[in-house]
PAZAPA-4460 file (N, C-alpha, C; in steps of 0.05 Angstrom, whole numbers, plus 32768, in hexadecimal, padded with zeros to 4 digits):
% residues 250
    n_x    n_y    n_z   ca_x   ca_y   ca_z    c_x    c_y    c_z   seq   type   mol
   7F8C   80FA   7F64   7F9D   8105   7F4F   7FB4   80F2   7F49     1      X     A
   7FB5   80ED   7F36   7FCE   80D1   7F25   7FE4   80EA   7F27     2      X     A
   7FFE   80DD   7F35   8019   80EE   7F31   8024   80F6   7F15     3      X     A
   801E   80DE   7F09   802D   80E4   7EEB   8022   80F1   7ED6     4      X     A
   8007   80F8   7EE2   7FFD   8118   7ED9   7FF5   8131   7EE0     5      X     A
   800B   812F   7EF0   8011   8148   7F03   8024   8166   7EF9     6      X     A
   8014   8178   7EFB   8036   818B   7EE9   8037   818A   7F05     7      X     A
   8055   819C   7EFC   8066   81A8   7F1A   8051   81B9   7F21     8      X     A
   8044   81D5   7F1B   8034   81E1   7F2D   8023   81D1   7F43     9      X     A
   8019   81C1   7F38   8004   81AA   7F4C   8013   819A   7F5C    10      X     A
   8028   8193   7F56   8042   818A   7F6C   803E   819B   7F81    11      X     A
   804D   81BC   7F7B   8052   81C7   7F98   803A   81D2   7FA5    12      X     A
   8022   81CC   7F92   8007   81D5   7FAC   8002   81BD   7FB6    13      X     A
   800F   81A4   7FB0   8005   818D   7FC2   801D   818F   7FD8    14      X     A
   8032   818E   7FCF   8047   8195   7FEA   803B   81B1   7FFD    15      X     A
   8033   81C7   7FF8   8028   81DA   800C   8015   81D2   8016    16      X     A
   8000   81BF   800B   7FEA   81B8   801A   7FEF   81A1   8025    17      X     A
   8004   8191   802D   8010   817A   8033   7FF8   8164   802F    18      X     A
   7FF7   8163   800B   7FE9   814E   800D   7FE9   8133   8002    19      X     A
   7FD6   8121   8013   7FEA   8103   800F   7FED   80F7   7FF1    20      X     A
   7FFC   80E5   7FF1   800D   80DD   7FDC   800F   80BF   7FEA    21      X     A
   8003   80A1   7FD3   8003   808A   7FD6   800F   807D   7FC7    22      X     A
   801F   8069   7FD0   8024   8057   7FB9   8014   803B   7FC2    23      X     A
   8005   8031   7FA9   7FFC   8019   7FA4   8019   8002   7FAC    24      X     A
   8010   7FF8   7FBF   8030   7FE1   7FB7   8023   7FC8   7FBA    25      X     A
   8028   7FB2   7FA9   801A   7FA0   7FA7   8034   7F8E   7F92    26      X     A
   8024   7F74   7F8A   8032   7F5A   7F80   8023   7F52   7F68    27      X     A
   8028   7F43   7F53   8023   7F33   7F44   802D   7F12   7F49    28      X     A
   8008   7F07   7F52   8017   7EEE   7F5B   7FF7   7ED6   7F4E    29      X     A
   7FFE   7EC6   7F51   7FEC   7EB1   7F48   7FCD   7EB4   7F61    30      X     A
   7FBB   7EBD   7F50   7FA4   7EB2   7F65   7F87   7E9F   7F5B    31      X     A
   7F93   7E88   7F60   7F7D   7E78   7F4B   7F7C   7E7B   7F34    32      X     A
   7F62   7E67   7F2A   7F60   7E72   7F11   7F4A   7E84   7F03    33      X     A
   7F3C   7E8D   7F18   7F2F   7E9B   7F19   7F30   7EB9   7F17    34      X     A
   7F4E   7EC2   7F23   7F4A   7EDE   7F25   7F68   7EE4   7F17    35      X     A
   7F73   7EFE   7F12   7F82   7F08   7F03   7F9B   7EFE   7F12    36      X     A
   7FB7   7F0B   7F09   7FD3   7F0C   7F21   7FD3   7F2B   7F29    37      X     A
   7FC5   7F3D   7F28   7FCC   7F5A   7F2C   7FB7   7F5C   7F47    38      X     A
   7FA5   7F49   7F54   7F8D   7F51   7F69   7FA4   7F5C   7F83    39      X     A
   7FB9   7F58   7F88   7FBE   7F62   7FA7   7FC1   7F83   7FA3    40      X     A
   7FCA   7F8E   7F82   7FC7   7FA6   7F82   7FAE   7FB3   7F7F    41      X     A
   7FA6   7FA2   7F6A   7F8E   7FAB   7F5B   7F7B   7FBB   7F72    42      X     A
   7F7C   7FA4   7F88   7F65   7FB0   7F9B   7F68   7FC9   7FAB    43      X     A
   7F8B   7FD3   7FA6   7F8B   7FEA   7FB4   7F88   8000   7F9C    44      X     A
   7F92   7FF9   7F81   7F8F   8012   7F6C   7F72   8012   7F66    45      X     A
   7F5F   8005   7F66   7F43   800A   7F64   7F2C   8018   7F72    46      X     A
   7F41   8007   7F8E   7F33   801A   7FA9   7F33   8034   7F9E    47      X     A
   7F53   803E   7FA8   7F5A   805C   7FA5   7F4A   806B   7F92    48      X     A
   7F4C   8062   7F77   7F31   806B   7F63   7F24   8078   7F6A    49      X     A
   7F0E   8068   7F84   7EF2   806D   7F86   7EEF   8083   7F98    50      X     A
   7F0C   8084   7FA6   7F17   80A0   7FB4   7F17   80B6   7FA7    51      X     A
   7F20   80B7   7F96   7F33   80CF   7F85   7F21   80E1   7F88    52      X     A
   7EFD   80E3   7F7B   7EF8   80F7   7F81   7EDF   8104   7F9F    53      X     A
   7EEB   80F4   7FB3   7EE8   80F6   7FD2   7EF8   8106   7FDB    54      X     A
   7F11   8105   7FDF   7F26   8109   7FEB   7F40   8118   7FDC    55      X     A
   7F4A   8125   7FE6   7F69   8125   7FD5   7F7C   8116   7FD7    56      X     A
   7F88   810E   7FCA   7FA3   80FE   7FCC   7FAB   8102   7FAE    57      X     A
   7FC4   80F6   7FB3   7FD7   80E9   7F99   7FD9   80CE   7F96    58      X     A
   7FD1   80C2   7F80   7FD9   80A8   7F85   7FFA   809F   7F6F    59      X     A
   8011   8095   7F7E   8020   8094   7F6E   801E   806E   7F57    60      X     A
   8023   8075   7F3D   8023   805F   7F28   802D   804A   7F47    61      X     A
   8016   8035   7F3E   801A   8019   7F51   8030   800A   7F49    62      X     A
   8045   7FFE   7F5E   8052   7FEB   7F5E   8047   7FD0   7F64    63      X     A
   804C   7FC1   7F51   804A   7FA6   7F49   8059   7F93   7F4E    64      X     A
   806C   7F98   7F53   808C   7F89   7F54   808F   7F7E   7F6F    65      X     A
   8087   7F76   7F81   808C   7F6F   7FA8   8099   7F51   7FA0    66      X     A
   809D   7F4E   7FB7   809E   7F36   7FB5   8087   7F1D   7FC2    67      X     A
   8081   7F17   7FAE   8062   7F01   7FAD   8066   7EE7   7FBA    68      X     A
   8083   7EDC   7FB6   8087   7EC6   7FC5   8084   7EB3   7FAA    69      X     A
   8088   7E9A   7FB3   807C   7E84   7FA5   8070   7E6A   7FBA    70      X     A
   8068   7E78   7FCE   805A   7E61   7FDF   8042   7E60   7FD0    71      X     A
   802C   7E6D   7FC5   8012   7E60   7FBA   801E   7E4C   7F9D    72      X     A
   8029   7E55   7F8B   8032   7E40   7F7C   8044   7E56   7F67    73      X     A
   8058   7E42   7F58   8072   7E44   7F50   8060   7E55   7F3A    74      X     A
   807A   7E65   7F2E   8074   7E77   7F1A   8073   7E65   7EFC    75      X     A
   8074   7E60   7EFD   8071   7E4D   7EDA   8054   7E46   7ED3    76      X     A
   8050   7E50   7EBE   8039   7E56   7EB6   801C   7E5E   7ED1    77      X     A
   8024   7E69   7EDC   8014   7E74   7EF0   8017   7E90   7EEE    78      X     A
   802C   7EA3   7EEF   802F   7EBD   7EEF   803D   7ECC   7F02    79      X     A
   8045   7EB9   7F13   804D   7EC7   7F29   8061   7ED5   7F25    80      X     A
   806C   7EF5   7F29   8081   7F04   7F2D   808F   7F04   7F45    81      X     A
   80A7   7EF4   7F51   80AF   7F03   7F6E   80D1   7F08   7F6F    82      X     A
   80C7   7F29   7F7C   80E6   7F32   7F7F   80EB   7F36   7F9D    83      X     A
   810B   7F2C   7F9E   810C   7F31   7FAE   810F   7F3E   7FCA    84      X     A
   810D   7F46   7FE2   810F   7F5A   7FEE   8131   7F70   7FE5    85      X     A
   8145   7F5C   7FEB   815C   7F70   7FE1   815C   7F7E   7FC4    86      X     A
   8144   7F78   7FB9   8146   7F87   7F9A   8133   7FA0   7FA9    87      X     A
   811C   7F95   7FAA   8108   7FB1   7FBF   8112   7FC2   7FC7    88      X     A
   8124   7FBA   7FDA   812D   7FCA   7FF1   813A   7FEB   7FE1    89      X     A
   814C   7FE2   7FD4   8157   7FFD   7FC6   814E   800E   7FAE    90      X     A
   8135   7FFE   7FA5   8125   800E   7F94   810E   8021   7FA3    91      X     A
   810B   8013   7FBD   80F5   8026   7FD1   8103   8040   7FDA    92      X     A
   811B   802F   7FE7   8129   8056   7FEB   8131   8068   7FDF    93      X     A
   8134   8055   7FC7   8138   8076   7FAF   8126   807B   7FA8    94      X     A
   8107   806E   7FAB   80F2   8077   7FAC   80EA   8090   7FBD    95      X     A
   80E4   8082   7FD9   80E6   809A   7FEB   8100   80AD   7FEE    96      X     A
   8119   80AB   7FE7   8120   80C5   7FEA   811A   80D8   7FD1    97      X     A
   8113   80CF   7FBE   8107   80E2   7FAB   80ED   80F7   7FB0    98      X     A
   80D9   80E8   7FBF   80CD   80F0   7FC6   80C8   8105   7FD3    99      X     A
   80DF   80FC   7FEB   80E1   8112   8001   80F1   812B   7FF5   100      X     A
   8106   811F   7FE0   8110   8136   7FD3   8103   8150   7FC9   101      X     A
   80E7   8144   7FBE   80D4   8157   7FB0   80C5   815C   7FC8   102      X     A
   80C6   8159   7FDE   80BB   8169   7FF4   809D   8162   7FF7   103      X     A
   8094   813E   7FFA   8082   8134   7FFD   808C   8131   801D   104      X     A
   8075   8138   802E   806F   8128   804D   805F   8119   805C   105      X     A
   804E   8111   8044   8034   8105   804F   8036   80F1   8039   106      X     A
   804C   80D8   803D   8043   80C2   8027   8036   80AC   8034   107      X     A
   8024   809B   8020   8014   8084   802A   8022   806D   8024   108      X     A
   8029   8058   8026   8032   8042   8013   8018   8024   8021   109      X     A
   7FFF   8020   800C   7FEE   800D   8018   7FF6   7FFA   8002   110      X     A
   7FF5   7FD4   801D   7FF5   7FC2   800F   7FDD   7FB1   8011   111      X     A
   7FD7   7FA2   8003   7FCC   7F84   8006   7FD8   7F6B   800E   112      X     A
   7FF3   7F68   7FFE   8002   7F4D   8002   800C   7F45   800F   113      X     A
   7FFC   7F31   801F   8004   7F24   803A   8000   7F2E   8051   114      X     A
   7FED   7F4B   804C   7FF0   7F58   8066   7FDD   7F58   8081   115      X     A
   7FE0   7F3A   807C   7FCC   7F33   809C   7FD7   7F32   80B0   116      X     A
   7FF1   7F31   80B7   8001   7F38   80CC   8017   7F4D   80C7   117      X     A
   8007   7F6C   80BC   801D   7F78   80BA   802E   7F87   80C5   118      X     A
   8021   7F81   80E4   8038   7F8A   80FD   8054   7F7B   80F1   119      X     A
   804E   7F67   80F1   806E   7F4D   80F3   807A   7F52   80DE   120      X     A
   8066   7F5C   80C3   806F   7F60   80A6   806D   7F46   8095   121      X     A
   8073   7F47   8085   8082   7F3A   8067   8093   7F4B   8054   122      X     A
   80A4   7F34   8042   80BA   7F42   8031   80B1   7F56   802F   123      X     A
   809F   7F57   8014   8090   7F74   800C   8090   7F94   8020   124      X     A
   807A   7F8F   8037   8074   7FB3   803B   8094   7FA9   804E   125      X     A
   80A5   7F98   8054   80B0   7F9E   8070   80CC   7FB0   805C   126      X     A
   80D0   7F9C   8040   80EC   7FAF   8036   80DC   7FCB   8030   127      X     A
   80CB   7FD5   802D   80BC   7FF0   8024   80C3   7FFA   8044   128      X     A
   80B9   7FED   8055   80B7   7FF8   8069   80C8   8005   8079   129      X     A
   80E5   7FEE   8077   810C   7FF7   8084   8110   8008   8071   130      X     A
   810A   8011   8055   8111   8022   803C   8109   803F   8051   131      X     A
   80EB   803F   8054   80DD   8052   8057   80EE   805F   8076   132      X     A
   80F6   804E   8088   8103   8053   809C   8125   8065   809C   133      X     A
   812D   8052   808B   814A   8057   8088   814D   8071   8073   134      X     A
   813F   8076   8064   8142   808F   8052   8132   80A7   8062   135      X     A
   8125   809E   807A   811F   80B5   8081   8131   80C1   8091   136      X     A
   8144   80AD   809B   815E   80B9   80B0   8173   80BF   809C   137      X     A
   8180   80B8   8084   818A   80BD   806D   817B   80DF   8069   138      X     A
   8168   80DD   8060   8165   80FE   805B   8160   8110   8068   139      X     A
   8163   810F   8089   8164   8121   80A1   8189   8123   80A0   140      X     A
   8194   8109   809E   81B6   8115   809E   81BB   8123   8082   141      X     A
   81AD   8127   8074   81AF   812A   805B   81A9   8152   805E   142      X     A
   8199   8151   8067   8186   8170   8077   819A   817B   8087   143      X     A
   819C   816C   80A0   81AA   817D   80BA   81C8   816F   80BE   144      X     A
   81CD   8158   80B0   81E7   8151   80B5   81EA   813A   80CC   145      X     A
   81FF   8129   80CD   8200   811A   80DD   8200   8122   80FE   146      X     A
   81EA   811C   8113   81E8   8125   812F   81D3   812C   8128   147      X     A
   81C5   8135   811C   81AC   814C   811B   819A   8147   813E   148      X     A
   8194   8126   813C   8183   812C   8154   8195   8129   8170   149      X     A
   81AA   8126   8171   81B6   813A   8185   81C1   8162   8189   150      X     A
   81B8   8166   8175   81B7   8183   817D   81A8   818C   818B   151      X     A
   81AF   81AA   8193   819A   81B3   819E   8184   81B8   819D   152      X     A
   817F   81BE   817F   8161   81C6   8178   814A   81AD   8170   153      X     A
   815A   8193   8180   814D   817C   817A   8149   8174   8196   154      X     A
   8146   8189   81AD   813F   8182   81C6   8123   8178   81D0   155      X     A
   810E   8186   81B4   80F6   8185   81C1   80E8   816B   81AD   156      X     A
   80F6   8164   819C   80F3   814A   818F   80E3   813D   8195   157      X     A
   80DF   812C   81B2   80CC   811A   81BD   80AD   8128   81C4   158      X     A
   80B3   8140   81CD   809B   815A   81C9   808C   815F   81B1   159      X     A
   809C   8168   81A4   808F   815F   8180   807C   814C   817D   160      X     A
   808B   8136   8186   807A   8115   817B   8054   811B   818A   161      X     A
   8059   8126   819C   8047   812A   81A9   8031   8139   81A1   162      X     A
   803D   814A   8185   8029   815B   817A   8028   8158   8165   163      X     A
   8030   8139   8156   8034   8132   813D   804A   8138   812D   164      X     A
   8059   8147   8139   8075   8151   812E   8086   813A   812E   165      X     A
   8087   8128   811D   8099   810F   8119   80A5   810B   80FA   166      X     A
   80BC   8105   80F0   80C1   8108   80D7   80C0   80E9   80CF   167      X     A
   80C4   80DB   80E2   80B9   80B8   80D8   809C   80BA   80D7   168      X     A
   8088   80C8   80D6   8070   80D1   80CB   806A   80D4   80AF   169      X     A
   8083   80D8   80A6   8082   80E3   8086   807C   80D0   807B   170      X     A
   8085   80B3   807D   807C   809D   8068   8078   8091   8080   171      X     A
   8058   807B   8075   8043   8070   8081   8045   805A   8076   172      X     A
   803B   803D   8081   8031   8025   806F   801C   801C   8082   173      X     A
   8009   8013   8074   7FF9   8007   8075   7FE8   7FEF   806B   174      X     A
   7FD8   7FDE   8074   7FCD   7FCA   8060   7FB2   7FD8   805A   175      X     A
   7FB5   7FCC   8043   7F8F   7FD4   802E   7F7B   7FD1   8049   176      X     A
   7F7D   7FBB   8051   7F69   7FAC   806E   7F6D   7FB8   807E   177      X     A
   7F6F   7FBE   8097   7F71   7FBE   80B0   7F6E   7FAB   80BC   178      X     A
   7F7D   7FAC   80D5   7F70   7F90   80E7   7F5B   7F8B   80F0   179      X     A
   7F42   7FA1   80F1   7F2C   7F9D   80FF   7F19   7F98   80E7   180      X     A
   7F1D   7FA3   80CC   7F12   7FA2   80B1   7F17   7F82   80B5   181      X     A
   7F32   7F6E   80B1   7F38   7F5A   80B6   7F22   7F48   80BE   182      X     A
   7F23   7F49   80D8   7F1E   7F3D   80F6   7F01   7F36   80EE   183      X     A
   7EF1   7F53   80D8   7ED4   7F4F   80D0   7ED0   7F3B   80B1   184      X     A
   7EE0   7F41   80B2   7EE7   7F35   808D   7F00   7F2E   8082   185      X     A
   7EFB   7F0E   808A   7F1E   7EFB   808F   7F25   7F03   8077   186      X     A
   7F44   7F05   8074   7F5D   7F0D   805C   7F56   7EE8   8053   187      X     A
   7F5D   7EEA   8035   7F6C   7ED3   8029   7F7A   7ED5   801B   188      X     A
   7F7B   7EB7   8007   7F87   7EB8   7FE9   7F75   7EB3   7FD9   189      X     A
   7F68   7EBC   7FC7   7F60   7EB8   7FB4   7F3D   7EA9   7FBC   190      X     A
   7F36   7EB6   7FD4   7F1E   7EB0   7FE2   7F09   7EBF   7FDC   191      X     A
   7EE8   7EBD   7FE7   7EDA   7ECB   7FF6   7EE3   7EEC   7FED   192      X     A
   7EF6   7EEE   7FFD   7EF3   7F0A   8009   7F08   7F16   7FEE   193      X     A
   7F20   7F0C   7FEB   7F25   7F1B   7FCD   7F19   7F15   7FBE   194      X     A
   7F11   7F01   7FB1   7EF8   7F01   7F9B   7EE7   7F12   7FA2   195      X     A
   7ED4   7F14   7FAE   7EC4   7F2D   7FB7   7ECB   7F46   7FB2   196      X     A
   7EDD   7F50   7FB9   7EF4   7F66   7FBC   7EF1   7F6C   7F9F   197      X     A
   7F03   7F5E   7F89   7F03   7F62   7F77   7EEA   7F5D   7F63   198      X     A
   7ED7   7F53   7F65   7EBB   7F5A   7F5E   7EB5   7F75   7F57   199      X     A
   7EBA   7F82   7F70   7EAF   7F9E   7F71   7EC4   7FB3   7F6F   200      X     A
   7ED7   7FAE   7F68   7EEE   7FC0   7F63   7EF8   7FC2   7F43   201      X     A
   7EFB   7FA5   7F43   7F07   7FA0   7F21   7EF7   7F85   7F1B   202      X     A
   7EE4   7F87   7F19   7ED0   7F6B   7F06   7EE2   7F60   7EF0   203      X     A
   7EEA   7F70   7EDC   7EFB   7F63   7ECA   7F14   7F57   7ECD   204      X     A
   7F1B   7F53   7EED   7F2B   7F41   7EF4   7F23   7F2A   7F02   205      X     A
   7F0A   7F27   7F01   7EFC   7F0F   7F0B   7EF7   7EFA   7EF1   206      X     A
   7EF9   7EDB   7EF6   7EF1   7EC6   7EDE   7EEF   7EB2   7EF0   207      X     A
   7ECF   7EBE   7EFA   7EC1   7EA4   7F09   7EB8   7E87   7EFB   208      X     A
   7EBA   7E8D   7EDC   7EB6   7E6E   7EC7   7ED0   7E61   7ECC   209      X     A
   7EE8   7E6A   7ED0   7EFC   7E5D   7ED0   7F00   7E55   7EEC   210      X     A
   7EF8   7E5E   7F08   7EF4   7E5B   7F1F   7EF9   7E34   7F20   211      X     A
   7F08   7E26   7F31   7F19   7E14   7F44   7F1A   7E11   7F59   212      X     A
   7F0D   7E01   7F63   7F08   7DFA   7F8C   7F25   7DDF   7F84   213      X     A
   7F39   7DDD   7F74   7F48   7DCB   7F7E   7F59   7DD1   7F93   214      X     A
   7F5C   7DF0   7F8F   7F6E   7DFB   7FA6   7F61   7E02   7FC3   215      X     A
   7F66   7DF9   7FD6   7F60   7DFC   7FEF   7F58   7E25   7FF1   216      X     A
   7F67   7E2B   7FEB   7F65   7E47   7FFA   7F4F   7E55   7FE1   217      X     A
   7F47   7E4A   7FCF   7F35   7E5C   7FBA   7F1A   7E4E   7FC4   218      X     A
   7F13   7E36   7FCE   7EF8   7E2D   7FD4   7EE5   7E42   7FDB   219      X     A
   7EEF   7E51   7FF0   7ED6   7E6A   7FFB   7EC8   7E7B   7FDD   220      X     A
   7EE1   7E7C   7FCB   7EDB   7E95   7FB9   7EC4   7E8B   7FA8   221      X     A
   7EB5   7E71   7FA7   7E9C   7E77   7FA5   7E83   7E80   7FB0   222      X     A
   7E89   7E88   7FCC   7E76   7E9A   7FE1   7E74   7EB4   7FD3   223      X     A
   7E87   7EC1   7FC9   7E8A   7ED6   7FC2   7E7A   7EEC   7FA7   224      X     A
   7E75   7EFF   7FB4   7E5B   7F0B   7F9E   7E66   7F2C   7FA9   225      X     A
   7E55   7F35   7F8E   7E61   7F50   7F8F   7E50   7F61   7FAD   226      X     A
   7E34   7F5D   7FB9   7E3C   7F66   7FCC   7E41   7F65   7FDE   227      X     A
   7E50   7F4D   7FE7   7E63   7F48   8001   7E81   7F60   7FFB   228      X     A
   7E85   7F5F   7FDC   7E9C   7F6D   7FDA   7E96   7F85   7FDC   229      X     A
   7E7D   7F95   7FD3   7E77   7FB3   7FE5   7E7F   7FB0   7FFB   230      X     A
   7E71   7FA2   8008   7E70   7FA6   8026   7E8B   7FAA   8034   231      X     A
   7EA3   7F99   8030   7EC3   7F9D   802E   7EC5   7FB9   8028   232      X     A
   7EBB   7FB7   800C   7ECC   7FD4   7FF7   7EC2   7FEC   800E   233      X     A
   7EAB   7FF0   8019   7EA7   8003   801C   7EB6   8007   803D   234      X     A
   7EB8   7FF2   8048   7ED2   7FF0   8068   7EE2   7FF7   8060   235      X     A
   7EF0   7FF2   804D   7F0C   7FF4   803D   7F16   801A   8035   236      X     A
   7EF6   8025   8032   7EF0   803D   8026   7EF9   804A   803C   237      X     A
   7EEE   8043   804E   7EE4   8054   8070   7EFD   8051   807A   238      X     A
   7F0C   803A   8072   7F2A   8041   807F   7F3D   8049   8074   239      X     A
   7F3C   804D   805C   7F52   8061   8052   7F4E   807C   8051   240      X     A
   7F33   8083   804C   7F24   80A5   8051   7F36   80AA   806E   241      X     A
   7F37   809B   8089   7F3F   80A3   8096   7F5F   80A0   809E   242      X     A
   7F6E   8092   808D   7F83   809A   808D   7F8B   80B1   807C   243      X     A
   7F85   80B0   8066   7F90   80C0   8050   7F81   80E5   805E   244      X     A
   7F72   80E2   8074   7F75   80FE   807B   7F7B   810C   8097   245      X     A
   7F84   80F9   80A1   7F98   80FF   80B4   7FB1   8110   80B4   246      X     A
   7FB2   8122   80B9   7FCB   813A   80B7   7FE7   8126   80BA   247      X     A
   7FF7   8126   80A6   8018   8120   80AF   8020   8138   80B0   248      X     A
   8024   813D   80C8   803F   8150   80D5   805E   8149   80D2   249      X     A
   806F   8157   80CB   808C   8152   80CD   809B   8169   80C8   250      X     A
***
């Protein structure tokens, strides 16, 4: 279900049924010349698609805006958009505390960009990520007031966690990949495995005539055929089916 065609009735039966709510977060950045600047989202708003009628969720309108960097190449006549983390940072938390305002507890936020080491992070999910952190302790003092988890009725707190009762549960990030999805099917730039990817997700962001081995990291993406990118799409499938239905408790 797309948020921004949501009435309010369908709002508060998704808040009673605590059910999840994603945001696409992704970059517009140069990937060869072969493929579009929208693939680090594309591949998560396409996925989700193929979800929508599997599963429930919300998916919220995709952000585009991360910061992309300019290590693959300068934005001039290439395309690249990059913002930077201190601009992120305070559009995420008035993101999520809006959210939480309207009494969402089960949000998703999945990336693509850069997220092959997304323990350590990058700009992107890590300012989403301190946003997602810091507004969740912002709207508990906001709830119970400054002390909350030294009161009393915050004794059994660490007991809770134990039974999923955690309110840093409420907002999630994740990458599109996984590490073990990964580990089977190496991440690139503009390779193999995203070419593939986007084959079978969004073909009309593929322009294999215009396709360029001058760049080191695009050479693989003539390996690439639509069904190596099933084969992804459908790992890709299997691991978000099983996030997106995992109970958030809070």
């Amino acid at each position: 279900m797309r948020y921004e065609l949501m009435i309010p009735k369908q709002i508060r039966q998704a808040i009673a049924d605590n059910i999840p709510v994603v945001l696409p977060l992704g970059v517009l950045e140069y990937h060869g010349e072969h493929l579009c600047t929208g693939v680090d989202t594309l591949v998560i708003t396409e996925t989700l698609a193929q979800l929508e009628s599997e599963i429930p969720f919300i998916m919220l309108p995709a952000f585009y805006y991360g910061a992309a960097s300019y290590a693959v190449e300068g934005p001039e006549a290439n395309g690249s958009i990059h913002n930077r983390p201190e601009v992120l940072y305070p559009f995420a938390s008035s993101l999520f505390m809006n959210l939480l305002r309207i009494g969402f507890r089960n949000i998703h936020v999945i990336v693509h960009h850069q997220s092959e080491n997304f323990a350590a992070g990058m700009p992107t999910d890590l300012s989403f990520k301190l946003a997602a952190r810091q507004t969740i302790f912002d709207f508990l003092e906001k709830q119970s007031g400054e002390g909350w988890w030294g009161k009393a009725d915050s004794a059994s707190y660490y007991e809770g966690h134990e039974h999923g009762d955690n309110p840093f549960n409420w907002i999630q990030a994740y990458p599109l990949l996984s590490d073990t999805i990964q580990s089977e099917y190496p991440i690139d730039h503009a390779g193999k495995l995203e070419t593939g990817l986007m084959m079978a997700v969004c073909p009309e962001g593929v322009y294999m005539d215009h396709f360029s081995d001058e760049k080191w990291y695009t050479q693989t993406a003539k390996e690439a055929d639509l069904d190596y990118g099933k084969t992804v799409l459908e790992r890709v499938k299997n691991h978000l089916r099983n996030k997106l239905t995992q109970i958030a408790k809070g």
